[in-house]
C-alpha positions in Angstrom: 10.1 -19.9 8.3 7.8 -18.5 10.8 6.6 -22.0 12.7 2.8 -20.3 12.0 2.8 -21.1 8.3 1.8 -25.2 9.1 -1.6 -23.7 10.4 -4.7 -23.0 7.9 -7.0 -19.6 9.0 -8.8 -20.2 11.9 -11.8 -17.7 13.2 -12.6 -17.3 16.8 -15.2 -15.1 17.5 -13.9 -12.4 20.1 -17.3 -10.7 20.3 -20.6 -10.7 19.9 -22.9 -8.5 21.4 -25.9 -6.3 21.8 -26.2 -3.1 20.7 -24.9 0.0 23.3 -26.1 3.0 22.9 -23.7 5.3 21.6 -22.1 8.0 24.4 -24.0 11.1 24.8 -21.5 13.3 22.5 -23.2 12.1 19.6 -25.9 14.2 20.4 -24.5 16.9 20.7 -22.4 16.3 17.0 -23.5 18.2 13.8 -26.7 15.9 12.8 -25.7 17.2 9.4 -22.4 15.8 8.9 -23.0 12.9 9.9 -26.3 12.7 7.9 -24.4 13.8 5.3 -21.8 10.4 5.9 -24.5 8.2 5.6 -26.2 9.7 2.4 -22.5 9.0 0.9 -22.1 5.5 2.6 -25.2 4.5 0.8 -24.0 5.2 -3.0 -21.2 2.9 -2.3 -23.3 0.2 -1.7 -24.3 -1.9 -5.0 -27.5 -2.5 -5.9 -27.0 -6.7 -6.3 -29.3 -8.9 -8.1 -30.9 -11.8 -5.6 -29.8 -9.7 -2.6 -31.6 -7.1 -0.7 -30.9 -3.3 -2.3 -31.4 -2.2 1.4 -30.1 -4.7 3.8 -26.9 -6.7 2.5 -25.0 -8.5 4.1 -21.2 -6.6 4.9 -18.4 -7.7 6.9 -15.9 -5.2 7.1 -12.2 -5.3 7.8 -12.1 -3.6 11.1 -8.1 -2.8 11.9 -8.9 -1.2 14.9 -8.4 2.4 13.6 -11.1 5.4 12.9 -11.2 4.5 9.6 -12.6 1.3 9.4 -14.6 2.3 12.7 -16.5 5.1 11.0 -16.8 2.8 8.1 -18.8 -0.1 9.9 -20.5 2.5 12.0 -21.9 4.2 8.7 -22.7 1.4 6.9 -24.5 0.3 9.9 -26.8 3.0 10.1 -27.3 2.7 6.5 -29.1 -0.4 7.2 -26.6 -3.1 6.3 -26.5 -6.6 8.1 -22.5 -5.9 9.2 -20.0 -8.2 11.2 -16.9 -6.9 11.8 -13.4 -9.3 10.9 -10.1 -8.2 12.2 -6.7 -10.6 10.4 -3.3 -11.5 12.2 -1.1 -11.4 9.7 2.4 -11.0 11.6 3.6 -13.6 14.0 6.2 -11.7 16.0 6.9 -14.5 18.4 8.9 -16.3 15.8 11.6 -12.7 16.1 14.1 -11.8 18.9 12.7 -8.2 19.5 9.3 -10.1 20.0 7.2 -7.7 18.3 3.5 -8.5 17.5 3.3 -5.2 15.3 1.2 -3.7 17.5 -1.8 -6.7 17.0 -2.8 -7.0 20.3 -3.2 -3.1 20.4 -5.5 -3.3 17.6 -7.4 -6.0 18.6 -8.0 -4.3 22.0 -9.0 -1.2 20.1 -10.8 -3.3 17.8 -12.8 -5.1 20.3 -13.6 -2.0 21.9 -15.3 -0.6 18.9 -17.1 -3.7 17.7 -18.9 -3.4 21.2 -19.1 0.1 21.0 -21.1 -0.4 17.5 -23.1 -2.8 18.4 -22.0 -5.7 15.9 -19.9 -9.0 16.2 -16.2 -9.7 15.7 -14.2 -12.5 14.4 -10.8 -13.1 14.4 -8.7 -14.6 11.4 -5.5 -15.6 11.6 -3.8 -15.2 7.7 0.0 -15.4 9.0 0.7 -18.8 6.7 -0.7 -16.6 3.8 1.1 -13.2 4.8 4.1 -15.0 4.9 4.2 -17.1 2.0 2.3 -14.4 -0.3 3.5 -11.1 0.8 6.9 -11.4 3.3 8.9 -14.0 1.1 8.6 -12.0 -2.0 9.3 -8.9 0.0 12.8 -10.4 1.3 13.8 -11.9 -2.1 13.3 -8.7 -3.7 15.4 -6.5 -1.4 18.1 -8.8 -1.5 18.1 -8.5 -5.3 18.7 -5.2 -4.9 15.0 -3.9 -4.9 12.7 -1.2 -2.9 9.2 -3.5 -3.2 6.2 -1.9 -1.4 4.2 -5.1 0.4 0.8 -3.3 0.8 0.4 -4.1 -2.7 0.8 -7.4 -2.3 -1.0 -7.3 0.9 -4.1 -6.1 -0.7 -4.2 -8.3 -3.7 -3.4 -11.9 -2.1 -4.5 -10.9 1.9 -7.4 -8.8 2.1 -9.1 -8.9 -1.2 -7.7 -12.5 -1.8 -7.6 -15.1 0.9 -9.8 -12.5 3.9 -12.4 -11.8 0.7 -12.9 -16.0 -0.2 -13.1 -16.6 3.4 -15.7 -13.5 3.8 -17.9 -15.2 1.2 -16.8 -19.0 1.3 -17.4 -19.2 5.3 -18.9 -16.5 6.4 -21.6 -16.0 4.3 -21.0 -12.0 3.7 -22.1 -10.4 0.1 -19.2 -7.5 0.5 -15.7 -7.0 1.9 -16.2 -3.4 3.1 -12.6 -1.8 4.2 -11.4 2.1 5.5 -9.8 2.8 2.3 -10.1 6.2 0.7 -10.6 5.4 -2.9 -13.9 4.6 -4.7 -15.4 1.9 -7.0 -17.6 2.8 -9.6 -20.0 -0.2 -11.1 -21.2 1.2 -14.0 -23.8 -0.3 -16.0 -22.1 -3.6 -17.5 -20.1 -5.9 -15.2 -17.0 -4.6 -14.9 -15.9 -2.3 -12.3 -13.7 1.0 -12.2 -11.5 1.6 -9.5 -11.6 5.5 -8.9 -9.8 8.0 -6.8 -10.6 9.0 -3.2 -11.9 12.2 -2.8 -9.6 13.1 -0.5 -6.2 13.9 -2.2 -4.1 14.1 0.2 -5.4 10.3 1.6 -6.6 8.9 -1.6 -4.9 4.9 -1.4 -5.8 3.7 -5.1 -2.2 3.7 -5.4 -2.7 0.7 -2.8 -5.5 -1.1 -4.5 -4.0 -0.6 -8.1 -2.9 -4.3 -8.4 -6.6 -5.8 -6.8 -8.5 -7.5 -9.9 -11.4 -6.4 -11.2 -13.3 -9.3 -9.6 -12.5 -8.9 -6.0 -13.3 -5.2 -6.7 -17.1 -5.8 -7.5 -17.3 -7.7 -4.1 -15.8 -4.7 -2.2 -16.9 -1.7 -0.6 -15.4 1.6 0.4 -17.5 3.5 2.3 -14.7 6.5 3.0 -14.2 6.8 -0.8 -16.6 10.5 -0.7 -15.3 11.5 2.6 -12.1 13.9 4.2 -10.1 12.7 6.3 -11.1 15.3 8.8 -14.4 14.4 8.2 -13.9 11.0 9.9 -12.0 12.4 12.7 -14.8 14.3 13.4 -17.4 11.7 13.2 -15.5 9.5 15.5 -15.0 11.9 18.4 -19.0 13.5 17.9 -20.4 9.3 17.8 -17.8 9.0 21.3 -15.8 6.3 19.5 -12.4 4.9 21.5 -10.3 5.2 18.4 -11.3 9.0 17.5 -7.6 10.5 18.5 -5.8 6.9 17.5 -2.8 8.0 15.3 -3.0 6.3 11.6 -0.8 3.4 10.9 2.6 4.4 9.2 5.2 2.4 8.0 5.3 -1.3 6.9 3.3 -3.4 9.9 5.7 -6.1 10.8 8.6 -3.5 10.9 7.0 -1.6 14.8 9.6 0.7 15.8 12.5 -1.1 14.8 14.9 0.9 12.8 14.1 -1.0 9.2 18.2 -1.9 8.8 18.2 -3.5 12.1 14.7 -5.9 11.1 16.0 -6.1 7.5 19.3 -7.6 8.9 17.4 -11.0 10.6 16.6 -12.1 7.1 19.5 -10.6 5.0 23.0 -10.9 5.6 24.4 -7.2 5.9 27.2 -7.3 3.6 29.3 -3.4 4.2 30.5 -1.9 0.9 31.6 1.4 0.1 29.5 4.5 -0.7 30.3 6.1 -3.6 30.1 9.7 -4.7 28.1 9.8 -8.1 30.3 13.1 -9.9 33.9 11.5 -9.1 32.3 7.7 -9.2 34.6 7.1 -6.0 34.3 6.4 -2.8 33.0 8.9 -0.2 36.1 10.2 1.2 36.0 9.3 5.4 32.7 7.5 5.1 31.9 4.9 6.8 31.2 1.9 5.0 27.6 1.3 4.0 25.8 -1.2 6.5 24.5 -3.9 3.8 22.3 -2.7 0.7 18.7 -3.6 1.9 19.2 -1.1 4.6 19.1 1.9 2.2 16.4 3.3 -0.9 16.5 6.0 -3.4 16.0 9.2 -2.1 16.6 8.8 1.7 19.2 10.6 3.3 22.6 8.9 3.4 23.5 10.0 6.8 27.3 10.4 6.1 28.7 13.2 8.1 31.1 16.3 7.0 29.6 17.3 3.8 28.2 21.1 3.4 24.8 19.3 2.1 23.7 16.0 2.8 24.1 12.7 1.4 21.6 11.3 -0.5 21.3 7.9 -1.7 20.8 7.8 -5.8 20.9 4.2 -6.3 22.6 0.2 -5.5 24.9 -1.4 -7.6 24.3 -5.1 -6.5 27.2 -6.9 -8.5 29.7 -3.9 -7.2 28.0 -4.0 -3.8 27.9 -0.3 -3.7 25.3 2.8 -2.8 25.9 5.9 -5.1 25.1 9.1 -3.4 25.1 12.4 -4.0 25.4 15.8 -2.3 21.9 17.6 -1.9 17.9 16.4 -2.0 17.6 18.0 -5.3 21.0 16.8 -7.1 20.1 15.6 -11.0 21.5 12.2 -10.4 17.8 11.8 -8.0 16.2 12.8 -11.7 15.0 10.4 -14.1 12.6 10.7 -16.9 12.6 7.0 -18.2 11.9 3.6 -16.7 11.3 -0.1 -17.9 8.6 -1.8 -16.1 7.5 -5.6 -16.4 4.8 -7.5 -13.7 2.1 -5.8 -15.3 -1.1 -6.0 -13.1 -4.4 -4.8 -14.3 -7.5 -4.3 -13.1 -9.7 -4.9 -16.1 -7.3 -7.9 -16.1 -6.5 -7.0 -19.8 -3.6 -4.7 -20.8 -5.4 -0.8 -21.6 -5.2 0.7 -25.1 -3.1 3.7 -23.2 -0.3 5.8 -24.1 -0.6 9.2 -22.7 -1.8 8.6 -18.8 -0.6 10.3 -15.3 1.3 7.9 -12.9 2.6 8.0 -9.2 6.3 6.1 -9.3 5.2 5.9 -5.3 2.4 6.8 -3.0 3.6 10.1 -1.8 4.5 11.2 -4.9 1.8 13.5 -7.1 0.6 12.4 -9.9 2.4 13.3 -13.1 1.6 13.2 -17.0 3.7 10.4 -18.3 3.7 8.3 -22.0 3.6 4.5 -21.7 4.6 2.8 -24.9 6.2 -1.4 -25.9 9.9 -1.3 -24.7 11.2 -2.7 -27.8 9.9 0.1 -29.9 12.9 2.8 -29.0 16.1 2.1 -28.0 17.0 2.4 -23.9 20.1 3.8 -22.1 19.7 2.5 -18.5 21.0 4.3 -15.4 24.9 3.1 -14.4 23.4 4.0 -11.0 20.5 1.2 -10.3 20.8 -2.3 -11.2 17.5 -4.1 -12.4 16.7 -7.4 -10.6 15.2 -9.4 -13.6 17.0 -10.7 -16.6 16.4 -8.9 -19.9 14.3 -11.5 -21.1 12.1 -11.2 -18.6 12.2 -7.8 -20.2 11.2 -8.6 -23.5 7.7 -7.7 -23.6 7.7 -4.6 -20.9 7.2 -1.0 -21.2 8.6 1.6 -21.1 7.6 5.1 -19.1 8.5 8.5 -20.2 7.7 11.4 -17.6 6.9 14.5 -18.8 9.1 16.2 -16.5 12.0 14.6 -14.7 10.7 12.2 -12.0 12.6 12.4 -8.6 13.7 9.2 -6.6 12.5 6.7 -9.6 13.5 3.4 -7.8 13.4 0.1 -8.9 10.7 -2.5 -7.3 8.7 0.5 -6.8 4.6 0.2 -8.5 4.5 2.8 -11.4 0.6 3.0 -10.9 -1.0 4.3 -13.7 -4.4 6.5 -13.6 -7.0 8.0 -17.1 -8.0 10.8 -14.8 -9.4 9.5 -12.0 -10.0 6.4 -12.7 -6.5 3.8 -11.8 -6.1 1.2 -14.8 -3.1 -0.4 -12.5 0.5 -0.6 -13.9 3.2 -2.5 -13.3 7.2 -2.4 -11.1 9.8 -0.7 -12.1 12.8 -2.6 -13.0 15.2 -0.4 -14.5 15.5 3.3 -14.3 16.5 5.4 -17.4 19.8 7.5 -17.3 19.7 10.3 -15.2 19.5 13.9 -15.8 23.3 14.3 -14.2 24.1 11.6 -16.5 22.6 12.7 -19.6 24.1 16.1 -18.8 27.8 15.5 -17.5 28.7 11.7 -18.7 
């Protein structure tokens, strides 16, 4: 247990300051575009009974990257009273490799921009909440045999959870304003609809898909109507410090560690065979596997003296084994069926739905798919993957059919699920349907 968790959030204001003018090569930038930022800035901003249409009050998550930079700059010259908030949520003192994730880079860079700007900065330290919210869960769930993604997680108890009640328990702010590319529409009643960045190739509703409905009316994306290259471009024509800063990548409290060597401080490596999904034997001359929550469906195996690589097609947890097969594209990576439970929705109700698209990860494009009750058809599970509930915990889940076979279908994965653009949420994947090498060859 990370000796952090005994302390509550604490704020310390890191900097407050005047407003500096902006360098020079914004004046020479395309007036247009970023005229043309600003005009879209404004439509994400809500029009709030009891609060000033023009001047709200925003305090936006500033990570110290261009995104959340160009977002506070924007909404700044839309008019909005903003403070800027940057969270700790990773104490790397408590590890051997002493990593901080990079914080005190981003707080540097942070601090930079916040003065840059013109606007104050306060720091919060979440790592009690990080911890118990997002890190436990993650551990337990990889030693069950499980591929979980924590930004989820992340977003629904961190940032729009404990960062969003302290925003506008303690700080006083009317909206939690963040970098993300993805888009909130309010409508005319009071629910909200969480929509698809313009962007396609950055849109993170995938990332947002389990934030309530709630939280969502008190947030704000100002990036939602921008490209990516749009912000880029912003940031180095306004002379901001973080214009060539390379996005984040990965899961934060890994840094550069190689993720078998960080998974290994909280979960026993146990070695086991790997096992070659056509003969169902072990890999002839390969080495054993280096413990389970080291490897995830679809990665490359990395076993040597095969004409095509190794690729890992799933974990057997009881046998302690990691199927593989020869190829990227080898039908034992295919799936068109999977049982999903942890339902999570941001209307907060379960959707009259049955044909929707779906991303079974981020990267992957969105797919037609049909959701329907698990108990109403019967369900031949993949030999490959183990499921890390019980089957009564199954008893009221879905079930997802793909359209098309679905590559790298893993379980503790988010099957998000989207009615064109708008994301309803979804649920995890527990158990993966029998593969197309199965259906075809066992």
């Amino acid at each position: 247990m990370l000796a952090s968790t005994a302390r509550i959030a604490r704020t310390v204001t890191v900097a407050r300051v005047g407003c500096v003018p902006l360098a020079s090569t914004a004046r020479a930038a395309s007036t247009a575009l970023l005229d043309s930022i600003v005009e879209r800035v404004e439509r994400s901003l809500p029009t709030r009974a009891g609060a000033s249409a023009t001047s709200p009050s925003v305090v936006v998550g500033l990570s110290g990257g261009v995104d959340s930079a160009i977002a506070a700059w924007a909404l700044k010259r839309c008019g909005a009273d903003v403070t800027a908030a940057t969270t700790k949520n990773w104490d790397g003192l408590n590890e051997d490799a002493n990593e901080d994730c990079g914080y005190r880079d981003d707080l540097r860079s942070a601090t930079e921009i916040a003065r840059k700007i013109g606007i104050p900065l306060t720091e919060i330290d979440f790592t009690r909440e990080y911890w118990n919210d997002v890190f436990e869960p993650y551990v337990k769930a990889f030693a069950s045999g499980a591929t979980p993604n924590p930004d989820l997680e992340c977003n629904r108890s961190v940032k729009f959870g404990a960062l969003l009640r302290h925003v506008t328990d303690v700080m006083g702010g009317d909206l939690l304003a963040t970098g993300h590319y993805a888009r909130i529409d309010r409508g005319v009643g009071e629910r909200v609809r969480l929509l698809r960045g313009v962007d396609e190739t950055k849109d993170q509703s995938y990332f947002l898909a389990s934030v309530s409905g709630d939280a969502l009316s008190k947030a704000c994306f100002p990036l939602g109507e921008m490209l990516k290259s749009e912000t880029r471009e912003a940031a180095r024509a306004l002379g901001l410090p973080c214009a060539e800063r390379r996005s984040s990548a990965g899961i934060c409290f890994i840094g550069r560690r190689p993720f078998g060597d960080f998974i290994g401080e909280y979960i026993v490596p146990r070695e086991g065979a790997f096992v070659d999904a056509e003969t169902s034997r072990p890999v002839p001359g390969a080495p054993p596997h280096k413990g389970l929550a080291s490897y995830t469906v679809g990665q490359r195996a990395k076993i040597g003296g095969a004409a095509k690589p190794w690729f890992v097609i799933g974990k057997n947890v009881e046998e302690n084994v990691v199927y593989v097969a020869n190829g990227a594209d080898h039908d034992a990576l295919f799936s068109t069926t999977a049982e999903l439970a942890d339902e999570f929705w941001i209307s907060g109700e379960r959707p009259e739905m049955n044909r929707l698209l779906a991303k079974a990860r981020y990267a992957s494009p969105l797919t037609p798919v049909t959701i329907a009750s698990a108990s109403s058809e019967s369900f031949t599970p993949s030999k490959f993957s183990s499921s890390y509930v019980s089957a009564s915990s199954l008893s009221e889940s879905l079930r997802a059919t793909f359209d098309a076979p679905e590559r790298a279908v893993t379980p503790g994965q988010a099957l998000v699920l989207y009615d064109g653009d708008v994301c309803l949420g979804g649920a995890v994947i527990h158990r993966v349907g029998a593969t197309k090498f199965e259906k075809l060859y066992i």
